[in-house]
N, C-alpha and C positions, 0 to 999 in steps of 0.2 A: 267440635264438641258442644252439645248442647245441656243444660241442666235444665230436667223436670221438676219445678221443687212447688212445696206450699210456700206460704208467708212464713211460717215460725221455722220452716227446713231451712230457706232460702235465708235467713238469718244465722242459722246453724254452721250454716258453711260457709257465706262470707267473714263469718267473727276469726279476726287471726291470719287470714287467706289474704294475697294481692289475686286479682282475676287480670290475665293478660288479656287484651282484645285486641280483634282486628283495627285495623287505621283505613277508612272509608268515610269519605264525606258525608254520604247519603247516608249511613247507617248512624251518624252522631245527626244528623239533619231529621232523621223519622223518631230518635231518642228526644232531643229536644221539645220538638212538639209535642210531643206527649205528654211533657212534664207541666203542671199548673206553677211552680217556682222555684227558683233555682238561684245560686248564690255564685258569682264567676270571680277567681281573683285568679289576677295573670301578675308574674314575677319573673325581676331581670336583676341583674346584681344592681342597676343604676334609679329602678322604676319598678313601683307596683302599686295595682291597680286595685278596687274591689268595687265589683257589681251586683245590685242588686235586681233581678229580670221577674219578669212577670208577662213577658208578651211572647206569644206561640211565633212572633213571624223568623223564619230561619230561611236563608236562600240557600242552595247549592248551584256553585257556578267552576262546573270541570270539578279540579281539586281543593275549592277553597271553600269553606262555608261563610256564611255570611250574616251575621244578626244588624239588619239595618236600621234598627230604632233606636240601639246604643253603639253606633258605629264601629263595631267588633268583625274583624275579618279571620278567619284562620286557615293558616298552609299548611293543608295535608301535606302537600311534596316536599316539608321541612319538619315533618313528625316522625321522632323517634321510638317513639312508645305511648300506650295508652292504658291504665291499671284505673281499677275497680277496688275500693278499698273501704273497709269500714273502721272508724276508731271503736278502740273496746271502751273507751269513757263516751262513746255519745251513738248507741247501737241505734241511734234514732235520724242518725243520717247518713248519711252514705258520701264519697267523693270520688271523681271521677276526673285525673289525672292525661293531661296533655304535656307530655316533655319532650323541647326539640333534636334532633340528630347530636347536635353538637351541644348538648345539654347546660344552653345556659340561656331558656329560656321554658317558663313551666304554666299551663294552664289549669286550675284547680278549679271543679265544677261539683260544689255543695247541695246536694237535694234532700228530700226525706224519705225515710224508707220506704214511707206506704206507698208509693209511686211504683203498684206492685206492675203496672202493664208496660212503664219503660223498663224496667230491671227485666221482663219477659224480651223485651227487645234485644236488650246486650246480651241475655244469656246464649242468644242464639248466636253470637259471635265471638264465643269464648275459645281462647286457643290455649289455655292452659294454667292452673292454679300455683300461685305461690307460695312458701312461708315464710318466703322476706323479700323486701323490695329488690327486683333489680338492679342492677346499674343503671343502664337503659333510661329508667324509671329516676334515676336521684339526679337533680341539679347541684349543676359543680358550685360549686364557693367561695372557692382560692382564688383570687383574683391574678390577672396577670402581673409580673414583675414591672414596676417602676424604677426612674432614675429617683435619686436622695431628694433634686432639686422639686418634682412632683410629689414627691411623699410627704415633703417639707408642705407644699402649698396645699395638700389635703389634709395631713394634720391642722394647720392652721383653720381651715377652714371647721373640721370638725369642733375645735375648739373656741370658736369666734364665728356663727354663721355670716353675720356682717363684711367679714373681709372678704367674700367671694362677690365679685362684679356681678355675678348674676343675679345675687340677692338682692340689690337695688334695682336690676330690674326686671322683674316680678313685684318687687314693691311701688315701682311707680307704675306696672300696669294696673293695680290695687287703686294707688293711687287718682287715675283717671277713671274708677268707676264704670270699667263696660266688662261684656261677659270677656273669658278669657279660655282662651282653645287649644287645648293639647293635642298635639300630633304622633303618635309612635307608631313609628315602621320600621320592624323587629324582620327576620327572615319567616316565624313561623307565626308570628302575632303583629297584627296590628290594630288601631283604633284613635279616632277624633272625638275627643270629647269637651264641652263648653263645661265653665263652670263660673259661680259667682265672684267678683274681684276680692275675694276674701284667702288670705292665708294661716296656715298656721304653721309656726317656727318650733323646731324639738332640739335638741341634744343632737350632734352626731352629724348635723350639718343636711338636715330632712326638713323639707316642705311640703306641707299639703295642700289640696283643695279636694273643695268637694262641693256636688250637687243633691238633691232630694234622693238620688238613686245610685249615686258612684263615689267614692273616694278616691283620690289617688295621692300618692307620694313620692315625692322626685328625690334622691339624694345627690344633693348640688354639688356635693365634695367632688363628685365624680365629674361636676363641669369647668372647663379648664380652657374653654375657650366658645366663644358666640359669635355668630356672625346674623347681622341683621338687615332685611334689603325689606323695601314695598314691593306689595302683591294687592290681587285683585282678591276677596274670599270674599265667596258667596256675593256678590256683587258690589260690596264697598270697597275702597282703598281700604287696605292695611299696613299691618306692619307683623313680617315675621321674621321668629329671632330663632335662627338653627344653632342645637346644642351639641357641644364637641366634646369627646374625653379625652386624655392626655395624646391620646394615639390618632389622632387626625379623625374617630369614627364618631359619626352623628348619633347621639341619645334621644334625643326629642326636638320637636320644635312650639316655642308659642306663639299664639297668633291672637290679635288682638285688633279690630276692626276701625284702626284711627292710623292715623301718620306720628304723633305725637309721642310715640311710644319710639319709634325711628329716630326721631332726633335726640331725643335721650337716650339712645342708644349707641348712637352718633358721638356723643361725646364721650361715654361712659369706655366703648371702646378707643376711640384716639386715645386714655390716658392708661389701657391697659394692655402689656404687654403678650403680643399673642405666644403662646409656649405648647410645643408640642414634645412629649419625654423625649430625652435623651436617647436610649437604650434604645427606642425605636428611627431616631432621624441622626445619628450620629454615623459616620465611615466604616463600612467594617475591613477590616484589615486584605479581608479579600480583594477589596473592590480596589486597591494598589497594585 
């Protein structure tokens, strides 16, 4: 299905409408270039992200695309759906919607409307109009179920950001004054990004950083265990610290290009107890 439209049709008919599209590297790869700027925020119940882009370079490599100037990678072979959307309060941008299979992770790509020769590009890949989001399309919410004993320690956290071990360290990488590097590697999103030793603490148990061009926000609550080793990055010793949620699975990692961050880690862990939920590491009756 193709639409032939002007500018003021082709407004017409997105206002109210989700547009399904195809999921194809190369065709989000010729989309991109196209565009002079564009706004990227990627979201996970533990992490999200927000991009500000302005560079045409996009690789396609097989099923993955790839923006290598803000170390952004994406897994078409972990893409659920892909909608074309306009809000009725802001007919003056458009968004363009990445959600994965298992829809607990979502790519959100902000443009402007007049960007009439990429919108000519999607419309040629149009499989079909909506007038409500589909499933497909909505990321989940609900978190998985918790034991009391983890509930306990992420309330706590929500309510006191301090009492989470991880909060000291992120603060003493702050501390030492160098840039600091985020790692996420998600199934259908990933991305490395530096930022200045600077944070900032909110309500809810959220920390952010940010650079001239990215934001990010980690929610610590959801960190429940760290494990920290030296590595080589980018050709200095470092130190990187892998981030765990109650369920043994890795959230993120920081990296920060000294050893000193290691040894404070080193002890921060010795005095903290490692804990993975109950509900997931305890016998189940079967296994008798």
């Amino acid at each position: 299905m193709r639409v032939h439209s002007s500018h003021n049709s082709l407004r017409d008919t997105l206002l109210g409408q989700y547009w399904e599209l195809k999921l194809n590297s190369q065709i989000y790869a010729d989309f991109f270039s196209e565009l002079n700027e564009f706004q990227i925020k990627t979201i996970s119940s533990e992490i999200a992200c927000m991009i500000n882009e302005i560079s045409h370079q996009v690789i396609v490599d097989e099923s993955s695309l790839c923006f290598p100037e803000i170390g952004l990678n994406i897994n078409f072979d972990e893409m659920g759906s892909c909608i074309l959307k306009m809000k009725s309060t802001d007919t003056s941008r458009l968004h363009l919607v990445f959600t994965s299979k298992k829809r607990d992770e979502q790519m959100q790509i902000e443009f402007a409307f007049n960007e009439e020769t990429s919108l000519e590009t999607l419309s040629k890949h149009l499989l079909k109009t909506q007038d409500y989001i589909p499933t497909a399309a909505q990321l989940r919410t609900k978190r998985r179920a918790i034991c009391p004993k983890c509930k306990e320690r992420r309330d706590k956290t929500r309510a006191n950001i301090s009492s989470n071990h991880f909060y000291h360290i992120i603060s003493f990488a702050c501390f030492l004054d160098q840039e600091i590097w985020i790692t996420y590697d998600k199934e259908m999103i990933s991305f490395t990004k530096s930022f200045p030793p600077n944070k900032e603490s909110y309500t809810d148990g959220v920390i952010s950083l940010a650079n001239p061009d990215c934001v990010i926000a980690l929610d610590i609550a959801e960190v429940f265990n760290t494990i920290a080793h030296e590595s080589c990055f980018e050709g200095e010793a470092s130190t990187v610290v892998n981030c765990y949620n109650s369920h043994g699975e890795r959230l993120f990692n920081l990296i920060q290009q000294n050893t000193e961050l290691y040894d404070m880690c080193s002890i921060v862990e010795k005095n903290e107890d490692c804990h993975y939920c109950l509900l997931y590491t305890s016998p189940s009756p079967r296994d008798s």
